[in-house]
C-alpha positions as a Python dict, from the first residue, in 0.01 Angstrom:
ca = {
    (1, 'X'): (0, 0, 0),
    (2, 'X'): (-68, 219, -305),
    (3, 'X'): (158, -26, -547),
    (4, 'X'): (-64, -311, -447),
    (5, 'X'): (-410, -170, -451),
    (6, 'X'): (-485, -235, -743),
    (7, 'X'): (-391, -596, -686),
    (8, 'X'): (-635, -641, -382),
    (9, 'X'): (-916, -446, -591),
    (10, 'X'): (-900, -748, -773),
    (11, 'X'): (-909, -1019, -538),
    (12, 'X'): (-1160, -907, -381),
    (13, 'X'): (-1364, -901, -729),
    (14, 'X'): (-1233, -1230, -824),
    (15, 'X'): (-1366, -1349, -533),
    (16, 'X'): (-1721, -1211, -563),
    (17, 'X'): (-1716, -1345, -920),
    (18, 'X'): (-1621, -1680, -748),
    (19, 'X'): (-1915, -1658, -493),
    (20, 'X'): (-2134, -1522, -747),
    (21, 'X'): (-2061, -1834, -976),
    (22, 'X'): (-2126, -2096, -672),
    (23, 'X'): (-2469, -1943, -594),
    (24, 'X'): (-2498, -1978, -1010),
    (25, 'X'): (-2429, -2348, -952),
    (26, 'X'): (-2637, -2396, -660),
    (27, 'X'): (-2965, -2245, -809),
    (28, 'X'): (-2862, -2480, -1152),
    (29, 'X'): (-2900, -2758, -931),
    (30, 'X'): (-2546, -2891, -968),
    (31, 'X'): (-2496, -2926, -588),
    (32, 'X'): (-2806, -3162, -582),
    (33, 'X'): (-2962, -3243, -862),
    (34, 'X'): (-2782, -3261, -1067),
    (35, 'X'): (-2471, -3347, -911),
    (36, 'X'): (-2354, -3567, -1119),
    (37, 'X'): (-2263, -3268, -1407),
    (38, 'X'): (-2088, -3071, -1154),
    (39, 'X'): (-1713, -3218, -1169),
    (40, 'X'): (-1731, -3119, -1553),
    (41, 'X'): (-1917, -2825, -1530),
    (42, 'X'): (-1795, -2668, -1241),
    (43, 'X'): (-1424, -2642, -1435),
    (44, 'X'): (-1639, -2418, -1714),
    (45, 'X'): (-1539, -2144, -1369),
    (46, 'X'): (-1207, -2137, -1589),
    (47, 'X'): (-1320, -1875, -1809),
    (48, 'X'): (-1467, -1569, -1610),
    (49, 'X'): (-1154, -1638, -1371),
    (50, 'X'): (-913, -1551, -1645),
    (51, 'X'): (-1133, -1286, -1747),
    (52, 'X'): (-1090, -1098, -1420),
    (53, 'X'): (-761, -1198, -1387),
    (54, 'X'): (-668, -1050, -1765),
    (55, 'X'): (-886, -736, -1654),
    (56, 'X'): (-652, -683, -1331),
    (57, 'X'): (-360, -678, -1548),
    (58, 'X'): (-485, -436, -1722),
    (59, 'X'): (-565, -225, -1505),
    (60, 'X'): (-240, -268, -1407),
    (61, 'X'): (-96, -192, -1683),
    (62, 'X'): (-297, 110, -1804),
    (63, 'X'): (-368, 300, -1420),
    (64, 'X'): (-51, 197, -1254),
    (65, 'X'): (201, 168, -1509),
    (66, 'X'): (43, 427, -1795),
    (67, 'X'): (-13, 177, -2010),
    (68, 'X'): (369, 26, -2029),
    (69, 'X'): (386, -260, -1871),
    (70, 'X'): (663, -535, -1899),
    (71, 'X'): (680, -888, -1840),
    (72, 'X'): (815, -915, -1557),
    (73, 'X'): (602, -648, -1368),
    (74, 'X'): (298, -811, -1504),
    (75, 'X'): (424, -1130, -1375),
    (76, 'X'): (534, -1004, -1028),
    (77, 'X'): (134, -829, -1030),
    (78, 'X'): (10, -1163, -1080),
    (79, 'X'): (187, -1327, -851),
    (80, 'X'): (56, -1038, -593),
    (81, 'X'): (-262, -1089, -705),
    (82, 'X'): (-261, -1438, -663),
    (83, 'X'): (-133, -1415, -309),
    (84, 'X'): (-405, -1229, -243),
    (85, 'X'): (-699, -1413, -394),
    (86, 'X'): (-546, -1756, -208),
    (87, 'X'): (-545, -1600, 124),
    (88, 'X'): (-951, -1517, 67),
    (89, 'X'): (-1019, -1841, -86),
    (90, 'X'): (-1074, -1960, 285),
    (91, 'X'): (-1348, -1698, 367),
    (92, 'X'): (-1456, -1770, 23),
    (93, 'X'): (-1491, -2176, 44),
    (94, 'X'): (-1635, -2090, 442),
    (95, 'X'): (-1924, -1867, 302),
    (96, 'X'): (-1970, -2147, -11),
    (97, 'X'): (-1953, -2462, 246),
    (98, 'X'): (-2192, -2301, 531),
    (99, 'X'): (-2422, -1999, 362),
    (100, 'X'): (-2456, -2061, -7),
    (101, 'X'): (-2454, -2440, -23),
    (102, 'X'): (-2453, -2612, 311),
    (103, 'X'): (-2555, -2935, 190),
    (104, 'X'): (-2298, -2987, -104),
    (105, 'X'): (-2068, -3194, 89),
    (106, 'X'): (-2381, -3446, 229),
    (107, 'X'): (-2462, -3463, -154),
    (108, 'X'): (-2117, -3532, -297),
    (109, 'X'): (-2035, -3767, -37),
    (110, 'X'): (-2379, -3987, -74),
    (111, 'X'): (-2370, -3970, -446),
    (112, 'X'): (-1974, -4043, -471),
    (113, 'X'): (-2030, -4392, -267),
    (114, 'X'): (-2355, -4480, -475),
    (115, 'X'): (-2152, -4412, -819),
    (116, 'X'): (-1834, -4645, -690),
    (117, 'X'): (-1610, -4352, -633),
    (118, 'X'): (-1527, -4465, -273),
    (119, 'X'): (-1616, -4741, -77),
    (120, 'X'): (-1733, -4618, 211),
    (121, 'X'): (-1906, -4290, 314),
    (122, 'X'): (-1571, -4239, 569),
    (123, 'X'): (-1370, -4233, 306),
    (124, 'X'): (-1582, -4035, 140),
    (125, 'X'): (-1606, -3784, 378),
    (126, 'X'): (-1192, -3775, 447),
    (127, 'X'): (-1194, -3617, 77),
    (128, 'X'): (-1545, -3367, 107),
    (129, 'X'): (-1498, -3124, 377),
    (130, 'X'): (-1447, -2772, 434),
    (131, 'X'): (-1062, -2815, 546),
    (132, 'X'): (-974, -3038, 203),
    (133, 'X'): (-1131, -2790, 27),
    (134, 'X'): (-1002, -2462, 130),
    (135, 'X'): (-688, -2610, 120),
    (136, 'X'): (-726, -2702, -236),
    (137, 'X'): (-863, -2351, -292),
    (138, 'X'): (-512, -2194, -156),
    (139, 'X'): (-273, -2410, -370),
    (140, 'X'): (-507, -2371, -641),
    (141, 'X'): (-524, -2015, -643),
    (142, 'X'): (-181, -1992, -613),
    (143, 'X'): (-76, -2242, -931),
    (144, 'X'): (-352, -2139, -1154),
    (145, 'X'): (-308, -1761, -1099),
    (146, 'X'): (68, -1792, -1123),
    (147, 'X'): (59, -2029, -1409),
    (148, 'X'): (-273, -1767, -1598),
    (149, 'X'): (-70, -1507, -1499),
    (150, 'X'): (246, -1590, -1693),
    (151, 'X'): (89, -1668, -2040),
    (152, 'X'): (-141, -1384, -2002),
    (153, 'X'): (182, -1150, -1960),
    (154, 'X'): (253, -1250, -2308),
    (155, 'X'): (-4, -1112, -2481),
    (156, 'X'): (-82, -806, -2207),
    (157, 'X'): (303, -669, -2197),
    (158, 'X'): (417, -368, -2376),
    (159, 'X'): (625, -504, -2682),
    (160, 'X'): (955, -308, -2823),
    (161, 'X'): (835, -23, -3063),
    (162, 'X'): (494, 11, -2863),
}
């Protein structure tokens, strides 16, 4: 447990950040109002995610490792890490899709069939819903943080001579 504390620390953080940033959205009016902004702007979630994902690896690096940290432990952190915040992303997309924003998915799906996007609300509703979504939100976790994880490693590792 104690060489992956650190690692759940910061899942758990990411995903308050994550919550944090849907409640952010919801009070912006991008899950109504707005809607039609929110498949760009929603992606802008990029940035404080690698934020707390370069501040876990340094952590890492500098509380676990004291401050020498190579590649490949970085990378095998990550990967930890990103185990980790895809097994939450369920509680996390359960909490978004019921508490924070129940009516997203009636606003997606209404707006998606006015704008073309499917032909019928049906279909429209095979694609919003809880289940696609927290699927989505496990395979995502798991490629983005693996893929953020390895070209942060290049800058965050200890180089010869450090």
């Amino acid at each position: 447990m104690k060489h992956i504390k650190i690692e759940l620390k910061w899942a758990v953080i990411f995903t308050a950040v994550t919550l944090l940033w849907m409640v952010l959205e919801k009070l912006s009016g991008l899950h109504d109002q707005y809607i039609d902004y929110h498949l760009y702007l929603t992606n802008l979630f990029a940035i404080p995610a690698i934020i707390v994902m370069v501040m876990a690896l340094k952590d890492k690096k500098n509380n676990f490792y004291g401050g020498q940290i190579s590649y490949k432990e970085g990378l095998i952190s990550g990967i930890i890490l990103s185990i980790f915040i895809a097994l939450l992303s369920p509680l996390a997309q359960w909490i978004t899709s019921y508490l924070i924003t129940p009516e997203y998915f009636t606003n997606v799906i209404k707006r998606s069939v006015e704008l073309g996007y499917y032909q019928t609300i049906a279909e429209a509703e095979a694609n919003f819903n809880y289940e696609n979504y927290a699927i989505q939100g496990v395979i995502g976790a798991l490629v983005m943080g693996i893929i953020t994880m390895a070209i942060a490693m290049i800058f965050i590792r200890t180089k010869e001579g450090e």
